[in-house]
C-alpha positions as CSV (number, residue, x, y, z in Angstrom):
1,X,62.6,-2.4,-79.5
2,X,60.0,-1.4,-82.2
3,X,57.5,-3.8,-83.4
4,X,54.9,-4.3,-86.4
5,X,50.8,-4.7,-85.9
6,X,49.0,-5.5,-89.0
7,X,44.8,-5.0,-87.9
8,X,43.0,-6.8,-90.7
9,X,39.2,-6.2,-90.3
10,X,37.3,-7.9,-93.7
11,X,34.0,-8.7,-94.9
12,X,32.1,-9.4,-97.5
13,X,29.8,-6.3,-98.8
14,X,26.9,-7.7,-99.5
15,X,24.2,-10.3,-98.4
16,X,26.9,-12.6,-97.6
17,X,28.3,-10.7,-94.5
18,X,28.1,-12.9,-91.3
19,X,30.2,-10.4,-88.8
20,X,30.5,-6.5,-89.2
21,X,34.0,-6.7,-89.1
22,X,35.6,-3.2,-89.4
23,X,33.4,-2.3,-86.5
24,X,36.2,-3.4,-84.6
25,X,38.7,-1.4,-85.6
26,X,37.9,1.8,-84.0
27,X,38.3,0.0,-80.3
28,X,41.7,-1.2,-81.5
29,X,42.7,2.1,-83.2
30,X,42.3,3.2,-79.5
31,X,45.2,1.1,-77.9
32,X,48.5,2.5,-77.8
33,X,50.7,0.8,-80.6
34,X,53.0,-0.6,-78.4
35,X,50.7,-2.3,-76.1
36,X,49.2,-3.7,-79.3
37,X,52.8,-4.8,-80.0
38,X,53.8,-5.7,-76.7
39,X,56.9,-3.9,-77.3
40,X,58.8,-0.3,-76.5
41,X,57.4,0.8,-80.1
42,X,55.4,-0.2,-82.5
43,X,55.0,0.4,-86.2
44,X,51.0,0.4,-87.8
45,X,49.1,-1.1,-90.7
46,X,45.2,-1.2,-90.9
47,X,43.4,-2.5,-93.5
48,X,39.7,-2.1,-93.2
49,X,37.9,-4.3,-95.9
50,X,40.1,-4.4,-98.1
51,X,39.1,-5.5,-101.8
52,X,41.7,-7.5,-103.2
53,X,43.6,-10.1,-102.4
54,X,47.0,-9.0,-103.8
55,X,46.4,-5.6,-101.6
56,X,46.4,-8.3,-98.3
57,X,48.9,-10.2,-99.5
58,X,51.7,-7.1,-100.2
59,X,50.7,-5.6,-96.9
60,X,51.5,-9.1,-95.2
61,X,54.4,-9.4,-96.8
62,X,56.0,-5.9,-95.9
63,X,54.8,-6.8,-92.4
64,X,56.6,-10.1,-92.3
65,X,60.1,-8.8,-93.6
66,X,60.0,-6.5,-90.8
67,X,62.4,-7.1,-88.3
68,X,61.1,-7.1,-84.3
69,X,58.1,-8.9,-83.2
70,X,54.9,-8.9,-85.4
71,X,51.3,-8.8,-84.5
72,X,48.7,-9.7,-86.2
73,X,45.0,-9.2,-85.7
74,X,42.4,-10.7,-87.9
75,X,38.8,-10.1,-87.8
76,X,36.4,-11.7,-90.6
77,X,35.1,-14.4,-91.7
78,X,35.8,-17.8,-93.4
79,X,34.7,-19.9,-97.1
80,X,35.3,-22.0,-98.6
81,X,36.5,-21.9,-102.6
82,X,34.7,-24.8,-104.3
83,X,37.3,-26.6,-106.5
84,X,39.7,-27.2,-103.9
85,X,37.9,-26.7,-100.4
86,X,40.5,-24.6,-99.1
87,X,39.2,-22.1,-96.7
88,X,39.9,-18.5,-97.4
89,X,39.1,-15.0,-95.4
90,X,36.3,-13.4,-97.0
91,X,36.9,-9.7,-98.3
92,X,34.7,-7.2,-99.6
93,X,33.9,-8.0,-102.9
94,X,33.4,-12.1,-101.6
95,X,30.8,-13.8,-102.7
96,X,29.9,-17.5,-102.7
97,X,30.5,-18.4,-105.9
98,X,33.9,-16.1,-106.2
99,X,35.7,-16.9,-103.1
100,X,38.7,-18.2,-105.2
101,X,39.6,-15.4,-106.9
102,X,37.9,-12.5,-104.8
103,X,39.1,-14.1,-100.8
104,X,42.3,-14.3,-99.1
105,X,43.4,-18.0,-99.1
106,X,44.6,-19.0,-95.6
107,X,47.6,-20.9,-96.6
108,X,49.0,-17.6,-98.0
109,X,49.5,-16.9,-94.3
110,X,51.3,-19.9,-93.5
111,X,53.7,-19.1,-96.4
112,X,54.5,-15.4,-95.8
113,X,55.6,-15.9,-92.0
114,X,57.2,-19.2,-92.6
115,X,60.6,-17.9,-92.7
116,X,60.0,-15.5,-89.8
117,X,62.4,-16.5,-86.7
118,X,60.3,-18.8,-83.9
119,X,58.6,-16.9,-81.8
120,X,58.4,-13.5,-83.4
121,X,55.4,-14.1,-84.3
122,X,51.4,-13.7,-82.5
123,X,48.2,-14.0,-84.4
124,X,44.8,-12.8,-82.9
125,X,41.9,-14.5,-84.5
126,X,38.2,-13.7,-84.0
127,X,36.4,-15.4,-87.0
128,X,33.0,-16.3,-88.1
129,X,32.6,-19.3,-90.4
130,X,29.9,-19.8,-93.3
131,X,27.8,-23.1,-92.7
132,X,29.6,-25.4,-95.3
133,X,33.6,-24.0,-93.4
134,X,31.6,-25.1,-90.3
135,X,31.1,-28.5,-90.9
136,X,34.4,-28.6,-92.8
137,X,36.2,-27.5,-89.7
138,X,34.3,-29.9,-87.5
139,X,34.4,-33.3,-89.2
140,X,36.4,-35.9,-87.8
141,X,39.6,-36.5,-89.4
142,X,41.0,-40.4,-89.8
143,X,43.9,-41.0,-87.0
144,X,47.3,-40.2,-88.3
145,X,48.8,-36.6,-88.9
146,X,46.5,-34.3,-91.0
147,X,47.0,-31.0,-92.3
148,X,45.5,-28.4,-90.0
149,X,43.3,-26.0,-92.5
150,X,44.3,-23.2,-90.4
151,X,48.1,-23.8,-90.1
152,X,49.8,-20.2,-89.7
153,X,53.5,-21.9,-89.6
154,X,54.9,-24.0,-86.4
155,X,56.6,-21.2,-84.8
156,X,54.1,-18.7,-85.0
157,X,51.6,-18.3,-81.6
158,X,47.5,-18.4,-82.6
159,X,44.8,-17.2,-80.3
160,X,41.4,-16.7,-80.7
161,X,38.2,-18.4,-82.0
162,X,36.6,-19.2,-84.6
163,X,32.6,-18.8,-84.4
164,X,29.8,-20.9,-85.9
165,X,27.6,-18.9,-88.4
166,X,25.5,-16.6,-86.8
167,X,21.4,-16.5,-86.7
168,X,19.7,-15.6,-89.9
169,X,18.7,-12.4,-87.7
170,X,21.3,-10.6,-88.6
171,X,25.1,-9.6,-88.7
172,X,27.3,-10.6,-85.7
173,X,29.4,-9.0,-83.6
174,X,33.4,-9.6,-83.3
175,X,32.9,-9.9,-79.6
176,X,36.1,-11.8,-79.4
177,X,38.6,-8.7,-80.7
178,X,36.6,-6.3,-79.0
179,X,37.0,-7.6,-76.1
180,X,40.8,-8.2,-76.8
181,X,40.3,-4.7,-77.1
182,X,38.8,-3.5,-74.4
183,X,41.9,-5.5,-71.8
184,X,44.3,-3.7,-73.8
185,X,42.9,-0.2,-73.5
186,X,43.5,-0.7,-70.1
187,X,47.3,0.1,-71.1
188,X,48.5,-3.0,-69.9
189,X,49.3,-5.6,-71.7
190,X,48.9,-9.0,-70.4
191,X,50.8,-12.2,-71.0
192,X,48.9,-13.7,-74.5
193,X,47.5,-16.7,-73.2
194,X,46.3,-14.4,-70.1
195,X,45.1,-11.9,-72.7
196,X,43.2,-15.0,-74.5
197,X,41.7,-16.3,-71.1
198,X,40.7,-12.9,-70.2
199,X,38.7,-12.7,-73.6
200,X,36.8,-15.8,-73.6
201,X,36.0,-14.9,-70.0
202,X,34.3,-11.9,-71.0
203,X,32.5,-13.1,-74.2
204,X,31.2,-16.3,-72.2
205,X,27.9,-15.0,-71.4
206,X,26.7,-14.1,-74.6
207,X,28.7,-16.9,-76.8
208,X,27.0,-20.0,-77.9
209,X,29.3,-22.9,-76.0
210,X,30.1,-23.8,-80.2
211,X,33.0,-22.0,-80.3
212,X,36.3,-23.4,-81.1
213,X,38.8,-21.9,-79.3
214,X,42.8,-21.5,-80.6
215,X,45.4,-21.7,-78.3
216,X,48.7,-22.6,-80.0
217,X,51.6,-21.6,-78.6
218,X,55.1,-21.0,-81.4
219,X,57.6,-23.7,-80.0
220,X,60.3,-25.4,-79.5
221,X,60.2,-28.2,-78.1
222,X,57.4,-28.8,-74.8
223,X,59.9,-28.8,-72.0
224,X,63.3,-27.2,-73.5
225,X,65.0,-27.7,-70.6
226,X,64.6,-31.2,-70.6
227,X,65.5,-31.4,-74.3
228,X,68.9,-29.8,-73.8
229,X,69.5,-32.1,-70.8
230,X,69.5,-34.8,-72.9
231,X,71.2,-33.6,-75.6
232,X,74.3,-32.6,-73.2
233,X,73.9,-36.3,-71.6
234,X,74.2,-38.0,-75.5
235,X,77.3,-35.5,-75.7
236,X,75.4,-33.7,-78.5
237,X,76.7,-30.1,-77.4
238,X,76.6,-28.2,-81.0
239,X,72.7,-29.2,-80.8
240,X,72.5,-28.0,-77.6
241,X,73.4,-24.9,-78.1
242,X,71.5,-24.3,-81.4
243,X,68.3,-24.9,-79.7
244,X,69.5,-22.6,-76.7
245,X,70.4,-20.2,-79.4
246,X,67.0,-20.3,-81.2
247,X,65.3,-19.8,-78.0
248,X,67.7,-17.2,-76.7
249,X,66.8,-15.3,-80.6
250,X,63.1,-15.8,-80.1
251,X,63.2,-14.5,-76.5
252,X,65.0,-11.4,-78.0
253,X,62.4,-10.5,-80.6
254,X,59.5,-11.2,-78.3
255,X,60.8,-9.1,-75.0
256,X,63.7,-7.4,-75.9
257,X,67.7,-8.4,-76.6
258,X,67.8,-7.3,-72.5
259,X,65.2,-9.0,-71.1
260,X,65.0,-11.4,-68.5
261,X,63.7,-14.3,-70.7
262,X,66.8,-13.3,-73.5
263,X,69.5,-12.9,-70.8
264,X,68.2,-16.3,-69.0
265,X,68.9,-18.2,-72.2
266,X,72.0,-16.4,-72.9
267,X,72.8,-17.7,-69.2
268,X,72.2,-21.4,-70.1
269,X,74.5,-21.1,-73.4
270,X,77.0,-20.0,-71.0
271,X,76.7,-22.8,-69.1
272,X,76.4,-25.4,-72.1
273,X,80.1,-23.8,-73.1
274,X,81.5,-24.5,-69.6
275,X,79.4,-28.1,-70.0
276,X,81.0,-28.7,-73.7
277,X,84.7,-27.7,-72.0
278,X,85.2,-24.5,-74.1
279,X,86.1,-22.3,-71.2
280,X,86.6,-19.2,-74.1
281,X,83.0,-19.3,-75.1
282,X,81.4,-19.6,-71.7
283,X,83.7,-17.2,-70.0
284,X,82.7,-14.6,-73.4
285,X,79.3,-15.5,-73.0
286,X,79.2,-14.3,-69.6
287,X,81.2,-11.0,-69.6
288,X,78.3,-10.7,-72.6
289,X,75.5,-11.4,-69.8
290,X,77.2,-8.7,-66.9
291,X,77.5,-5.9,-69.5
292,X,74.2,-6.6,-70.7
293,X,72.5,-6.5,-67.3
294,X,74.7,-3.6,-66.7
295,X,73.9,-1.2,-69.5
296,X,70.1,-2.4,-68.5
297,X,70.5,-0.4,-65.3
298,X,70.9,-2.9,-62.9
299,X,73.2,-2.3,-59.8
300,X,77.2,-3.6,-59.6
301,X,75.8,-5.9,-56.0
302,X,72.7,-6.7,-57.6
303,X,72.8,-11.0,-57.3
304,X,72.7,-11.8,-61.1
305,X,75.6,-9.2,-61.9
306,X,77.9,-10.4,-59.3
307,X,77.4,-14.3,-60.5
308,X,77.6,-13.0,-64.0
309,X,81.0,-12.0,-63.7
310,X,82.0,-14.4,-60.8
311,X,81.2,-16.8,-63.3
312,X,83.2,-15.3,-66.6
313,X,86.0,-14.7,-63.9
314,X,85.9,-18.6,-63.2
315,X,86.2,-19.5,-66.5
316,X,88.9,-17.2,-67.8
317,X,90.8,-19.0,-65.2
318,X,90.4,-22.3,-66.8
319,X,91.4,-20.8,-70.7
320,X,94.7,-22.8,-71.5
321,X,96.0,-21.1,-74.5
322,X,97.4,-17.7,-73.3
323,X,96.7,-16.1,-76.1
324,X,93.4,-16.3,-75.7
325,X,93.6,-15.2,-72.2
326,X,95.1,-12.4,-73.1
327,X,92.4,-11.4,-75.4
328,X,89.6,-11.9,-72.5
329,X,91.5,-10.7,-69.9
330,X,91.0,-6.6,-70.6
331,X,87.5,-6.7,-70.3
332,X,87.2,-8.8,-67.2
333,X,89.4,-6.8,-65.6
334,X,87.7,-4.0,-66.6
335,X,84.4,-5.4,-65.5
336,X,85.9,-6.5,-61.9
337,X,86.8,-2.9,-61.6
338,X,83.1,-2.1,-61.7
339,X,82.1,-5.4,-59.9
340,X,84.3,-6.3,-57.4
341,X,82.4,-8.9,-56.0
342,X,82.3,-10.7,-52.5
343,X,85.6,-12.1,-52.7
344,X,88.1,-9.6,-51.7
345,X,90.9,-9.0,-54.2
346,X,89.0,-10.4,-57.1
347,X,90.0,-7.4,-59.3
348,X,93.6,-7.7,-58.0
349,X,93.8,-11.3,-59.3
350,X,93.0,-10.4,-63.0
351,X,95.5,-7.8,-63.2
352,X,98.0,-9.9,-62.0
353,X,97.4,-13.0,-64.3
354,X,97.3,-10.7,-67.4
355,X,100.7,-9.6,-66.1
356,X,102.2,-13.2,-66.0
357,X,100.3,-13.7,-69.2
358,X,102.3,-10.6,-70.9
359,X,105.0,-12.9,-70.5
360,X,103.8,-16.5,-71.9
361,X,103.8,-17.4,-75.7
């Protein structure tokens, strides 16, 4: 599966720089792009203080409309524009006065990955804000929902942090990214909230305890699990299956169609068939599953191949209309012929219910 990075490194020019942003590009540049991507392959953008905001914002775009997982890395800093005290990223040509028609407004990230699939999506942060973002970002807001000035979208995962503004002594450092870096030039590529952990734990030392720290995961709901339990128990099984579904798509993008988080969700929509009584869909859902594990290179005995096809074998035997036995029946049977199975004559058994079924209307 290939996936996108975009690596975003701006900052203003000028006397208004807080963090030397690009510096950081040359330790990402040195990660392989698919541990940057977490995925088999990965496609590459950099932009390295950029100058407008119409360059960010076509380069976001082409990234969003990709298809696969997406990755993005920011490094900068954050103002905000005076008439409507939105915060924006900073680019190169950013100063205080022109951050509304010079800086990247934030929100433009919420609206170009909006319509991405839940999931797909990671963003990296490691931003520095200016003194009047600061105290923005840290007054109390009254009780009762508020809009969060950094929203990237609901089902989008953000990690990171977001630094006060530095010393007057000079320019700071994207320690953060670096040393988001550094963990992945080790070729491995941890889990993100491991990867996050794994940052903060490095940069601890010389931080400033002032950092506020992003962890926001995409989701679904907290416990999914739970939520499709109860939405078989209300008898609500065309939800069910939509949000088994969405997670089952979002599973795909992030890991792969054939990975064990897709193929476990693929499992429980199998299961919500056989729970909603449609024996057809369940019993195609799991010849789906076996092949899948199958053409992954797993073994005919292995445990999860065997109750894969046990399973679609179980259910074929409940289909009532023939005809849609019949339909079924070729590819179970040619599945049992590959996975027998622990119960002698399994394969036996197919063959001779599709040849009483030859002879049903």
């Amino acid at each position: 599966m290939t996936g996108t990075v975009l690596l975003l490194a701006a900052s203003p020019l000028g006397r208004g720089r807080l963090v030397d942003a690009a510096s950081v590009l040359p330790v990402l540049a040195a990660v392989p792009p698919a541990v940057l991507a977490g995925t088999d392959t990965a496609n590459v953008v950099e932009l390295a203080d950029p100058l407008q905001p119409q360059a960010v914002l076509t380069r976001l775009r082409a990234a969003a409309a990709a298809p696969g997982p997406l990755t993005v890395y920011i490094t900068g800093q954050l103002q905000l524009d005076r008439r409507q005290r939105l915060p924006h990223l900073a680019l190169a040509r950013t100063t205080a006065s022109t951050v509304r028609y010079t800086a990247f407004p934030w929100h433009w990230f919420r609206e170009e990955l909006r319509l991405r699939p839940t999931g797909a999506t990671t963003l990296v942060l490691d931003l520095h804000a200016d003194p009047e973002t600061w105290q923005s970002l840290n007054t109390p807001r009254p009780p009762g929902p508020a809009p969060d000035p950094l929203d990237c979208g609901p089902g989008n995962a953000v990690y990171g942090r977001i630094a006060p503004p530095p010393s007057r002594r000079g320019v700071a450092a994207p320690a953060y990214m670096k040393a988001v870096a550094t963990i992945l030039r080790s070729g491995r590529r941890p889990p993100d909230e491991e990867l996050h952990q794994q940052a903060l734990t490095r940069i601890a030392p010389e931080s400033s305890g002032a950092d506020l720290v992003l962890a926001r995961r995409g989701p679904v709901p907290g416990d999914p699990h739970a939520a499709l339990t109860a939405a078989v128990r209300s008898g609500r099984h065309t939800d069910a299956d939509a949000l088994a579904a969405r997670l089952e798509q979002a599973a795909g993008l992030a890991h792969g169609p054939a990975s064990e988080e897709a193929l476990h969700w693929a499992e429980v929509r199998a299961d919500l068939a056989m729970l909603a009584g449609d024996a057809v869909r369940s019993c195609r859902a799991w010849l789906a599953v076996a092949t899948a594990r199958l053409a992954a290179g797993q073994a005919a005995d292995a445990p999860a191949v065997e109750t894969a096809v046990d399973r679609a074998h179980h259910q074929w035997g409940r289909i009532g209309e023939p005809a849609r036995a019949r339909e079924l029946g070729p590819a179970l049977a040619e599945l049992r012929s590959r996975v027998p199975g622990r119960r002698k004559g399994a394969l036996d058994h197919v063959q001779r219910q599709l040849r009483q079924l030859q002879t049903q209307d």
